[in-house]
C-alpha positions in Angstrom: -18.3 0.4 29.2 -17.4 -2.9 27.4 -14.5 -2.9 25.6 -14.0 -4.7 21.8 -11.2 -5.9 20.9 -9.4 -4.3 17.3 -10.2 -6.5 15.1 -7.3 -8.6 13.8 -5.1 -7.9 10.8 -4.4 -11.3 8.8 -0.9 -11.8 8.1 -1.7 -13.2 4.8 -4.9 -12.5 2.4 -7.4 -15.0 3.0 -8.9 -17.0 0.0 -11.9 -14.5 0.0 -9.6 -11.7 -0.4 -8.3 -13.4 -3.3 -11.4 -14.1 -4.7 -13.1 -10.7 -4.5 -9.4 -10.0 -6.0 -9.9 -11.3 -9.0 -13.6 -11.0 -9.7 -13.2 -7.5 -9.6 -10.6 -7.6 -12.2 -12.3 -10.1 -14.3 -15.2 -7.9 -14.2 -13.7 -4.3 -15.6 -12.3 -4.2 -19.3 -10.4 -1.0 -18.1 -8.3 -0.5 -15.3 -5.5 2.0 -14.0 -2.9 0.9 -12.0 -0.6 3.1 -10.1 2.8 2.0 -8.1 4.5 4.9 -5.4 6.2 8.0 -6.8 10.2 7.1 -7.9 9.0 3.3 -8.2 11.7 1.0 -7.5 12.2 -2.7 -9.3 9.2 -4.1 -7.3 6.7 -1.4 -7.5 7.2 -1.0 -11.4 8.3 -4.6 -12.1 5.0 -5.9 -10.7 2.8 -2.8 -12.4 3.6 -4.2 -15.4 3.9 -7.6 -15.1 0.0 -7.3 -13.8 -0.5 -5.1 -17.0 1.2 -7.0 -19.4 -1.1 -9.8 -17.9 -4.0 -8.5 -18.6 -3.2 -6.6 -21.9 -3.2 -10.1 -23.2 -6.5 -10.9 -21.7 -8.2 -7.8 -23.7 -8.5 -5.7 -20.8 -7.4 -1.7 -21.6 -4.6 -1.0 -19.0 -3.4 2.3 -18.2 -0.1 2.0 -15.8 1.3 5.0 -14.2 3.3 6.4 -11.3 3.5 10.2 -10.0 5.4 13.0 -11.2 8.3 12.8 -11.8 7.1 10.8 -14.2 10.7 9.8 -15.0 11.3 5.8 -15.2 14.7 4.9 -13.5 17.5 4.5 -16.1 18.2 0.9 -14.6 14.2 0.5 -15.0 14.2 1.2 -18.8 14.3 -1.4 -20.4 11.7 -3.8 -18.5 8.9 -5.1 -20.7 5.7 -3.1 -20.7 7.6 0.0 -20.0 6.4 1.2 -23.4 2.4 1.3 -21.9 3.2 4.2 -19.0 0.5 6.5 -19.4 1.3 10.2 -18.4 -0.4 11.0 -15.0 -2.6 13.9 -16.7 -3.9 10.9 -19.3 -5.6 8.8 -16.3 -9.2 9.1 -15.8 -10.8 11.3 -13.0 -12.8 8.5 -11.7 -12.0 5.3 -12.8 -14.0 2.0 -12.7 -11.5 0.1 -11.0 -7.7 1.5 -9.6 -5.2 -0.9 -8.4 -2.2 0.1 -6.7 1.1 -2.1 -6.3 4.0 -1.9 -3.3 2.4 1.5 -1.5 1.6 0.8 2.1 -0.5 4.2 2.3 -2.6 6.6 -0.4 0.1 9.5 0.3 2.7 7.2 -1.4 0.5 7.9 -4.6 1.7 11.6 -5.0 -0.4 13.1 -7.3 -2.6 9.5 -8.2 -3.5 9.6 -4.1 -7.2 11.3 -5.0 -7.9 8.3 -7.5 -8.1 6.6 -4.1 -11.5 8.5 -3.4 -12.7 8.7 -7.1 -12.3 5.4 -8.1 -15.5 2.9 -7.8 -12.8 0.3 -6.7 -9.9 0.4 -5.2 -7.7 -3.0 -4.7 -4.5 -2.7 -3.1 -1.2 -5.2 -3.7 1.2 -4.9 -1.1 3.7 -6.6 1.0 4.6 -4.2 3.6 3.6 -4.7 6.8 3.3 -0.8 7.3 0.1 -1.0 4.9 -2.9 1.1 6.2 -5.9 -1.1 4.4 -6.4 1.7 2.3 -8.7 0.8 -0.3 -11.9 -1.6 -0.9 -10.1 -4.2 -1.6 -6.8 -5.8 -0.3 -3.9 -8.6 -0.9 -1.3 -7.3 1.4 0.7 -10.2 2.4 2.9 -9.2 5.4 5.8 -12.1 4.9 6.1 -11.9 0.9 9.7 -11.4 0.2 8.3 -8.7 -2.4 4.8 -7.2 -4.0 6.2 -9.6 -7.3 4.9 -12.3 -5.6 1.5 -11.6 -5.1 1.0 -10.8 -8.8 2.7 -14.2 -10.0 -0.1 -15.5 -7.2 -2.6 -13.2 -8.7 -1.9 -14.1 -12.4 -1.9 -17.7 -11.6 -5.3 -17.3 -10.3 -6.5 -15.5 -12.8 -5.4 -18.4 -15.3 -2.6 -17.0 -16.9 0.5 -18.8 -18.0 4.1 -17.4 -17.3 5.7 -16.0 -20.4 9.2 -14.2 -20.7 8.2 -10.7 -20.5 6.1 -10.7 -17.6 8.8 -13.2 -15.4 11.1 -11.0 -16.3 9.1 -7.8 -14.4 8.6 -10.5 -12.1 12.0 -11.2 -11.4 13.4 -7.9 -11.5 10.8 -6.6 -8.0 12.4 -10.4 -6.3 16.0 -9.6 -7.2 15.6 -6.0 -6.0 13.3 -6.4 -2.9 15.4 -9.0 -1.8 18.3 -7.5 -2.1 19.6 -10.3 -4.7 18.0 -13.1 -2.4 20.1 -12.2 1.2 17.3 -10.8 2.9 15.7 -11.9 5.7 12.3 -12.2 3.5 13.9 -14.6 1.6 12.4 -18.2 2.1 12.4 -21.6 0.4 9.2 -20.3 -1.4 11.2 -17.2 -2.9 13.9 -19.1 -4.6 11.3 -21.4 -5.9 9.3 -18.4 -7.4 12.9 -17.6 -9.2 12.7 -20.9 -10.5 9.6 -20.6 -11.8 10.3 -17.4 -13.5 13.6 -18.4 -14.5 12.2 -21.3 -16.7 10.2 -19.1 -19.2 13.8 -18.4 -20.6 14.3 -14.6 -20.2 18.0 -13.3 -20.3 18.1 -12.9 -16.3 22.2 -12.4 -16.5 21.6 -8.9 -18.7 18.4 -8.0 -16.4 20.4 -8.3 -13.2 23.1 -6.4 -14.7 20.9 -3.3 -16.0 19.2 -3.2 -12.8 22.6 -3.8 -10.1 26.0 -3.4 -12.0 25.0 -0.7 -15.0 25.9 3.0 -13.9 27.4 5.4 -15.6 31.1 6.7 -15.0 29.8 9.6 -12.9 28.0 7.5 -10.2 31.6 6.3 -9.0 32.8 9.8 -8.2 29.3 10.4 -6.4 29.8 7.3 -4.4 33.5 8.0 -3.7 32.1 11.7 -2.3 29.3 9.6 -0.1 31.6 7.1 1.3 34.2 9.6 2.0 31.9 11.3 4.2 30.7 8.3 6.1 30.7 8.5 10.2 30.6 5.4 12.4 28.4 6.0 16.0 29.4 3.0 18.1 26.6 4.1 20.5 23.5 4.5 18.5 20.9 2.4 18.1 20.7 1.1 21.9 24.8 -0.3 21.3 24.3 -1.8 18.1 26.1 0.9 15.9 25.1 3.5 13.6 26.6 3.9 10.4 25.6 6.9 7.8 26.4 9.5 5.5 24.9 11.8 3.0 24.3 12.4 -0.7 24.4 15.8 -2.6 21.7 17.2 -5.0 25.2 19.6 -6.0 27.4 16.3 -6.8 24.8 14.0 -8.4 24.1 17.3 -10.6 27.7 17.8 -11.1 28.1 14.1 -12.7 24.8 14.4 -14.6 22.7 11.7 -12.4 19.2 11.3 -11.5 18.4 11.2 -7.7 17.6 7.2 -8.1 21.3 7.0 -8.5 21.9 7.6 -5.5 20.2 4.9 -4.4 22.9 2.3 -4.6 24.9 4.2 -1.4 23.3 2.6 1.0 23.7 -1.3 -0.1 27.7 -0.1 0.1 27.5 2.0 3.5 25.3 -0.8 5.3 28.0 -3.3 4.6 30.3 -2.2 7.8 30.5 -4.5 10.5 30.7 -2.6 13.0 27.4 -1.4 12.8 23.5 -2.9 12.9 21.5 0.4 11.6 22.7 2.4 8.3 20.9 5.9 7.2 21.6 8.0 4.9 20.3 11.4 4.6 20.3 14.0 1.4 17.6 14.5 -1.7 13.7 15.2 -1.1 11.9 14.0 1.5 10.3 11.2 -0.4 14.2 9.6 -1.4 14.8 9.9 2.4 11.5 8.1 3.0 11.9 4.9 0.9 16.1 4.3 0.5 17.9 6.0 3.1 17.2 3.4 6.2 18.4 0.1 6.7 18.6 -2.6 9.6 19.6 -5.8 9.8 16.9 -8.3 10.3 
């Protein structure tokens, strides 16, 4: 039996990915767009960056995310946020779906059957965990974020920069890069910044909803969370382990949504003794997306 080779997986989308990228979206006047359930800064900062994009091009847009259909507090006040469509408001089959920072159709909650209904399916992703769901792809392996293959995307489709979208821009770099000290970062992601930074948006009260805005409560959650935090010299092959755990009781106590919580690990993950940081506590999808970390 002769044996073929998998085919491989580029690392980057070629130039006919982009292409069939944007003819398909130059070719619908309506489109959905969908980001994973409890989007973070990147998944909802680059959904509506894309549709604030092509709201000024004419095109009907119809943004959403799964249920809870709850946008972050720290999310709020991005631009766009005012054109969420409810989940029960999207079409059944639509002409074109795209979907932003979800490396697999599960991640869609609810939205994953629009997957098999829709006529096309074009996927934006940077996670190298993606599964090539979908008919079309731009999953870019080494972007620091999904952010920057929509600026790439809305460059190509001709579109200028203005405040509003750079700002939804900037606030999926700031957050998937952990403000610009991950590994991701690169020369190229600063200089996206730059870019972004020049249309003249107030990035100083953007960083500050989205990093440093909580409200009195979250500090006597965090204090509970840190208190409980337990050092494993051992784990991870001799690295170190650090972790703790979060409480549906105590962020109900203080009044906070579970995407509070989410702040505990960029404290627990800065002990030095220690390469590998988990968290545990909340539903199986917080656990999925917030509670791991490694040093790269």
């Amino acid at each position: 039996m002769t044996e073929h080779p998998l085919p491989t997986v580029p690392t980057v989308p070629t130039e006919a990915e982009w292409d069939k990228a944007v003819a398909a979206i130059e070719g619908h006047r309506e489109v959905v767009l969908a980001c994973h359930v409890s989007p973070d800064g990147d998944a909802l900062g680059s959904m509506l960056a894309l549709a604030l994009v092509l709201r000024r091009r004419g095109v009907r847009v119809l943004p959403s995310f799964s249920e809870p259909f709850e946008v972050p507090e720290s999310l709020a006040a991005l631009p766009g946020v005012g054109l969420l469509v409810a989940p029960s408001e999207l079409p059944a089959s639509p002409s074109l779906l795209v979907t932003f920072d979800t490396g697999s159709a599960d991640r869609l909650g609810s939205l994953a059957g629009l997957v098999d209904t829709a006529a096309e399916v074009l996927v934006v992703d940077h996670h190298a965990s993606n599964t090539r769901y979908g008919s079309l792809q731009l999953v870019d392996r080494t972007a620091a974020a999904t952010a920057v293959l929509v600026e790439e995307l809305a460059r190509r489709l001709g579109e200028p920069l203005d405040q509003d979208t750079a700002a939804c821009l900037y606030a999926g770099l700031l957050t998937d890069t952990g403000s610009f000290r991950f590994a991701a970062t690169t020369a190229e992601t600063h200089l996206l910044a730059a870019r972004l930074l020049r249309t003249g948006f107030r990035h100083d009260l953007l960083a500050r909803q989205l990093l440093d805005s909580h409200p009195v409560g979250w500090l006597a959650m965090v204090g509970a969370a840190l208190s409980r935090a337990r050092l494993e010299p051992a784990a991870a092959g001799g690295l170190g382990l650090v972790w703790t755990e979060t409480r549906v009781a105590e962020l109900a106590a203080a009044g906070l949504g579970a995407d509070q919580a989410e702040s505990v690990i960029d404290l627990v993950r800065t002990a030095a003794e220690a390469e590998a940081v988990r968290a545990f506590g909340l539903s199986e999808d917080q656990r999925k997306r917030l509670m791991v970390w490694e040093r790269g």
